[in-house]
N, C-alpha and C positions, 0 to 999 in steps of 0.2 A: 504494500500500500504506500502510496507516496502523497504527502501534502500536497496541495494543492489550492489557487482561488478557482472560482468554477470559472471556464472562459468558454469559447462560441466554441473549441474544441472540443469541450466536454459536456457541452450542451445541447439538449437535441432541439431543431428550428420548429417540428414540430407541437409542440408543447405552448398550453394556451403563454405558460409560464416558464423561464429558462430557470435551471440552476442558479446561473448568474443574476437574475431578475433577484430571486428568489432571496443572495446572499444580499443582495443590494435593500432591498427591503427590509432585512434583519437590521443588519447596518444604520439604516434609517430611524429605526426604532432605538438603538442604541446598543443591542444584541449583539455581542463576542461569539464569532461563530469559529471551529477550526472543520477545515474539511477535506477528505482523504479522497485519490481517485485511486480504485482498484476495478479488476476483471466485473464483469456483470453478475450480480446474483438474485436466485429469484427465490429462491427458500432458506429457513432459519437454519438450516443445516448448510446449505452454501456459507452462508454467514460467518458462520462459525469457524468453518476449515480456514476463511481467508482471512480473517482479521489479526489472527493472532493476539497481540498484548493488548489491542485498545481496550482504554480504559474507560470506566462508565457502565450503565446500564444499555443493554441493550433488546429492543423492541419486536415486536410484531403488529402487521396493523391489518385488520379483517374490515370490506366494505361490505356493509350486511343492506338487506332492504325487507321491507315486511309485504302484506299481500295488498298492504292500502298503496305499497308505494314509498311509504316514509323512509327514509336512510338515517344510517347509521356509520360513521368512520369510528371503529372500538381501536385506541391505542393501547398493547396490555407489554409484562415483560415477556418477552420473548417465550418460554416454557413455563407460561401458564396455559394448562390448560383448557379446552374454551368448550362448553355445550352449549349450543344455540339455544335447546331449548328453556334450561334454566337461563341462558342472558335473555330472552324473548322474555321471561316473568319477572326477571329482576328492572326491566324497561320497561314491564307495563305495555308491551309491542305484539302482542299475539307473537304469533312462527315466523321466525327469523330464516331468512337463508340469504347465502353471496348477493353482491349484487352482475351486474353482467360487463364485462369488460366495453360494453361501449355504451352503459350508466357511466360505469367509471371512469373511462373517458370525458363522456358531458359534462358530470357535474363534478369531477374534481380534478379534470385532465391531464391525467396522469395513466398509464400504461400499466397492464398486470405485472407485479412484480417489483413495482414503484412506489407501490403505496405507502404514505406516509401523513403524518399529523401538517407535514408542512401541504400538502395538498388544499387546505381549506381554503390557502390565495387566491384558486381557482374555482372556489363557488361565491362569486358572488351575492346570490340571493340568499346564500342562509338556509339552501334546503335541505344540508347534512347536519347530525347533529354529532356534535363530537362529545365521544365517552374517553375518560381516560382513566386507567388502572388508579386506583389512589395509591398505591405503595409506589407508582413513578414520580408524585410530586415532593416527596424528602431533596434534603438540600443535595442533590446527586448530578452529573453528568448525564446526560443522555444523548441516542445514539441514531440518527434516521437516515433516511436517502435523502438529499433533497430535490425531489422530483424527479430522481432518475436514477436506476438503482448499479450504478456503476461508480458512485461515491457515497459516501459518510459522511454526515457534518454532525461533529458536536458541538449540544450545546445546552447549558445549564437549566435544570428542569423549570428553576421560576422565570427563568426568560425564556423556556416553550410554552407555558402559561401566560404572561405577555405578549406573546405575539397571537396566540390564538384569541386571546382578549381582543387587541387590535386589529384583528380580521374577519371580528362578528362573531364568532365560534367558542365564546364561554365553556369550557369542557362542562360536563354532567362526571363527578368525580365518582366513580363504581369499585365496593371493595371485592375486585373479580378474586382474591384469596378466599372470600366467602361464597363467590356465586358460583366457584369450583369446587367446593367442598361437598364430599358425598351428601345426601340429603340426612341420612342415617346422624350425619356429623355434626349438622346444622340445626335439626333439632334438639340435638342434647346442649 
């Protein structure tokens, strides 16, 4: 993995939003960003092998959508494990399932395997709602694509909370350690 600012090299023209938009934005806001170009990865286990010693927490992010249509962007840590159907009752959202690779396109323009909380840039109307793990906001580092899953930018959890502030996108804080716990576990 090699540092990096995002530039028109590592950015794709397709994209409502570049990488570079993306870091420039942070920037604007006042956000300390550091960010890495590595190989393409499109699963947590990809992730994993290439990273090596990065430090921080690092993420998974599921575009879910319900049968009314509502969306959902869930950022949780990486191996948590996730059941639709208990997060559909912990949201109060009936049956959850993915959404489609060209929702996700539309409404947060970004490519399967790119998905990320920095994605909200690109819905401007507000019609994702963003959940985010509550054990990811401790004073920690954290770890996303920005827009494009051939880089890593970190960056500090209360200024990933800041910027989603900034971009309409108030997360909904979910304690997913509890809405993954067997039910057996949860009642006692």
């Amino acid at each position: 993995m090699s540092e990096s600012k995002a530039t028109p090299d590592t950015a794709s023209t397709d994209l409502p939003t570049s990488p570079q938009d993306l870091i420039g934005r942070l920037e604007l806001l006042g956000i300390a960003t550091t960010s890495f170009t590595h190989a393409p990865v499109f699963t947590v286990e990809e992730a994993k092998a290439l990273r090596g010693e990065l430090p921080g927490a690092h993420i998974k992010n599921l575009f879910l959508r319900n049968k009314k249509g509502r969306m959902w962007l869930l950022t949780c840590l990486e191996d948590r494990p996730i059941d639709l159907k208990r997060l559909g009752e912990a949201l109060g959202s009936g049956r959850l399932s993915f959404g489609s690779a060209e929702r996700l396109r539309r409404y947060l323009g970004v490519e399967p395997g790119s998905v990320t909380p920095f994605a909200v840039i690109n819905d401007r109307d507000a019609e994702v709602q963003m959940i985010l793990d509550r054990d990811l906001v401790e004073p920690q580092i954290l770890n996303a694509h920005p827009l494009v899953n051939s880089m890593t930018t970190s960056i500090a959890a209360v200024d990933l909370l800041r910027f989603l502030e900034a971009e309409r996108h108030p997360p909904r804080l979910l304690d997913m350690a509890e809405v993954a716990k067997p039910e057996a576990a949860r009642d006692s």
